[in-house]
N, C-alpha and C positions, 0 to 999 in steps of 0.2 A: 465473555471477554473479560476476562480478571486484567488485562494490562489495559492499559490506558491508549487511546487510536490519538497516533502524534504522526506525522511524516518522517522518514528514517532518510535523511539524504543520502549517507555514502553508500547504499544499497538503490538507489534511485537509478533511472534510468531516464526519468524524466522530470517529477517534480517529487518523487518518493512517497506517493500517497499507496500503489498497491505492495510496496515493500513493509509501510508502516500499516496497512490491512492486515498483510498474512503476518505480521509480530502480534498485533492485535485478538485475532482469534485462533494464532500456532498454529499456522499451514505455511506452507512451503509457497515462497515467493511465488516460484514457477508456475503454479497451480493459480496464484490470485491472478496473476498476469497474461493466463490463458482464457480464465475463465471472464474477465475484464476486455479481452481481445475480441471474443463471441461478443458478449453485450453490445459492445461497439461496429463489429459486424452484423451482426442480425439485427439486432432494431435502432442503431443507429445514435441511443441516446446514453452514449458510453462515455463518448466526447465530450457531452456539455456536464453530466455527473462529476468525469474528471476533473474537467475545468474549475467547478466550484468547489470542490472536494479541496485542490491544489489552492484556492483562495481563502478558507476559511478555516483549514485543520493546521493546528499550529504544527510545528516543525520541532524535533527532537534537539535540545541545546547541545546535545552530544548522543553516539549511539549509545542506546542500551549493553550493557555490559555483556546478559546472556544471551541477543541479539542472532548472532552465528549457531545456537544451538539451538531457538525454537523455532525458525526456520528453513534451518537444513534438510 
């Protein structure tokens, strides 16, 4: 992870922690948010990870500039 894990809101769909995940390690949003979907489906403890993930990870002051290109 060379970039730093912040929450990306205008990429959010909820409180933008799995948008500001796949910036974080350069994977494709779609991919963190499916794979985030499972966790949450299958064992259940997907929700409360989010939950505290969205309370403690600061939030980006603005998006990152090349934002659009490492997660596309």
């Amino acid at each position: 992870m060379d970039r730093p894990f912040k929450r990306v809101k205008k990429a959010a769909w909820l409180g933008g922690v799995c948008a500001g995940l796949a910036y974080a390690v350069g994977a494709p949003t779609w991919l963190i948010r499916t794979l985030w979907l499972l966790l949450f489906l299958g064992a259940g403890i997907g929700g409360l990870i989010y939950l505290i993930l969205w309370l403690v990870v600061p939030r980006w002051p603005h998006e990152p500039l090349d934002y659009d290109t490492v997660t596309a």
